[in-house]
N, C-alpha and C positions, 0 to 999 in steps of 0.2 A: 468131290469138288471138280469141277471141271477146268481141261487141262489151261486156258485160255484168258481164264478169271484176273492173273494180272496184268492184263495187255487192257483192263477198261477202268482205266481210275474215278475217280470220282468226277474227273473236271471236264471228263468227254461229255457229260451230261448237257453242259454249257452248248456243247457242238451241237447237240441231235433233241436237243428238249423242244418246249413249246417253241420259242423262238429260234429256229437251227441257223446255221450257216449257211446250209444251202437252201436254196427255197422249193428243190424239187423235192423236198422232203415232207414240206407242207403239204405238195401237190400229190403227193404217196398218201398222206392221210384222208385230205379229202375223196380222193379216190376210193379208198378202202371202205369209208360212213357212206359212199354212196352205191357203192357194190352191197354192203348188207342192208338199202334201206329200198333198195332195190329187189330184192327179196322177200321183203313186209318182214323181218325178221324182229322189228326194233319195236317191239309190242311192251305197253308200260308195265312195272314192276320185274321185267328180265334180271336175268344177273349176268355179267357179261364181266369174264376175268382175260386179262393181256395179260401175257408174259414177258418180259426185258421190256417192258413201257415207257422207261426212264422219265421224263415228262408228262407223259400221259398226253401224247398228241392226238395220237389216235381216239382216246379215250373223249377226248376233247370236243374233237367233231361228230362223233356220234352221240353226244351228248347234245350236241346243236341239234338234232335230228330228232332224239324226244327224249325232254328232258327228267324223265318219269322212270329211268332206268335205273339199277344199282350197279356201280362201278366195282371191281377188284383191281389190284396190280401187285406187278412186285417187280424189281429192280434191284441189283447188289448195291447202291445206295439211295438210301430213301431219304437222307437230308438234302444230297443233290439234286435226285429226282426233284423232291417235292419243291425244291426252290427255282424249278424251269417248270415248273407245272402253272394254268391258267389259272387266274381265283374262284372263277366261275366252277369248277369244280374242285380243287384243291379240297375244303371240309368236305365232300362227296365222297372222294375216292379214299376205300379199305385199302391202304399202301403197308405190304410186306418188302422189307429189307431181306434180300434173301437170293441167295444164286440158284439157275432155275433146277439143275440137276439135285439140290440138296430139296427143295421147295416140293417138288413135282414125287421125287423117290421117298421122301420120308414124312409125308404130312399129305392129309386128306382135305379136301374145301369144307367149310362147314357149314357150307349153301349149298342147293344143285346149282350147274352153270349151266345154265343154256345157252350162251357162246362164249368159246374160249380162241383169243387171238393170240396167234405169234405174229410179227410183222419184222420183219430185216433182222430176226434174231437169233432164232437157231444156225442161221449158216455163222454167226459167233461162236457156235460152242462144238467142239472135237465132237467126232462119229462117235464113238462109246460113249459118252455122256449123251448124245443124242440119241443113240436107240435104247438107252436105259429110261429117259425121259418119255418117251414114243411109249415102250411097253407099259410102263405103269399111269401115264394119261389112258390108256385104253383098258386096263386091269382096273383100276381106283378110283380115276378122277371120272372117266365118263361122262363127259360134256355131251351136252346134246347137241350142237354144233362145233366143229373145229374150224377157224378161218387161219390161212397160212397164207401170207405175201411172202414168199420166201425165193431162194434162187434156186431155181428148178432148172438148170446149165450145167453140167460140167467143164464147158470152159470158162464159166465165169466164176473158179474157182482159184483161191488165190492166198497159199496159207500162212507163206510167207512175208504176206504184209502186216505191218501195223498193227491192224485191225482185221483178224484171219476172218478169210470168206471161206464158207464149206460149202461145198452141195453133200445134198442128203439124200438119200432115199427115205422117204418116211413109212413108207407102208402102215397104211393105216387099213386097208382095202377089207383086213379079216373083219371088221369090228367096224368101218365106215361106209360109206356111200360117199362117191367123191358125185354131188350133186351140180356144180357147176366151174367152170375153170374161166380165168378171164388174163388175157396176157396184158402185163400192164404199161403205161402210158410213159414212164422211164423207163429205158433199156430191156423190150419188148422181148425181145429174144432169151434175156436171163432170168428175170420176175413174173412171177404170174402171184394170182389171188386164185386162191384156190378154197370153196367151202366143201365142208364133208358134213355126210349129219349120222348120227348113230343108229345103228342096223333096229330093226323090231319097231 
């Protein structure tokens, strides 16, 4: 279990789901369905799994993008999640209750994934739970895309709040292709979109 897991109750969901509090968070999703559609990546029948989705925002607008996609997610709660989640896809989305360290380390997809997103989530969860999560996505799950909006800063780390922010080193490089990097449009300096796509 990863160290950080009760610092995100259920009701944060409220905060950061389809409808957030802030609205640059909307503007993070859209960003993100246009960064992969921007790539022609979003080809019908794909299986496309987010990680910490909590709402499924992301999942949301790239599903504005074409609608012919198979959704995955998983979130530590799925009656939360799925009650900030949109109806439009709400019966869509395979929603796993599930912390991503225990998800990732102990259980294998039972689809391939051809993209697999984190977006503002891993800098949630402690470095050992993060490089354990990193080795076995690249040992097991083997996505054939990785997309990560994540914070790519060491000053814009910050572990001691609330809501602990990490930077990671992810190294993904044995085993990925970091094929395009794009600094993003909130707080340019700390976040980027970064896609990676699987070696061979």
């Amino acid at each position: 279990m990863s160290k950080y897991k009760g610092s995100f109750p259920p009701t944060y969901q409220d905060r950061v789901g389809m409808w957030p509090q802030h609205s640059f968070l909307t503007e993070n999703s859209k960003e993100l369905a246009d960064f992969l559609d921007g790539h022609e990546l979003l080809k019908d029948g794909i299986n496309i799994f987010e990680i910490g989705s909590g709402g499924c925002r992301n999942l949301k607008y790239i599903h504005d993008k074409n609608n012919n996609v198979n959704l995955f997610a998983s979130d530590l709660h799925k009656e939360a999640s799925l009650r900030n989640t949109h109806e439009s896809i709400k019966d869509k989305v395979i929603f796993y209750g599930i912390d991503t360290l225990t998800l990732i380390s102990e259980h294998e997809p039972e689809e391939d994934i051809d993209i697999f997103i984190s977006s503002d989530h891993l800098m949630h969860i402690d470095k050992e739970s993060v490089i354990e999560i990193i080795d076995n996505l690249k040992t097991k799950w083997k996505p054939k895309y990785i997309l990560f909006r994540e914070l790519y800063s060491l000053e814009g780390q910050e572990i001691g709040r609330r809501w602990p922010r990490v930077y990671h080193e992810h190294n993904l490089e044995d085993v990925y292709d970091l094929i395009d990097t794009k600094s993003c449009k909130n707080n340019p300096n700390w976040y980027n979109l970064r896609l990676h796509k699987l070696k061979g």
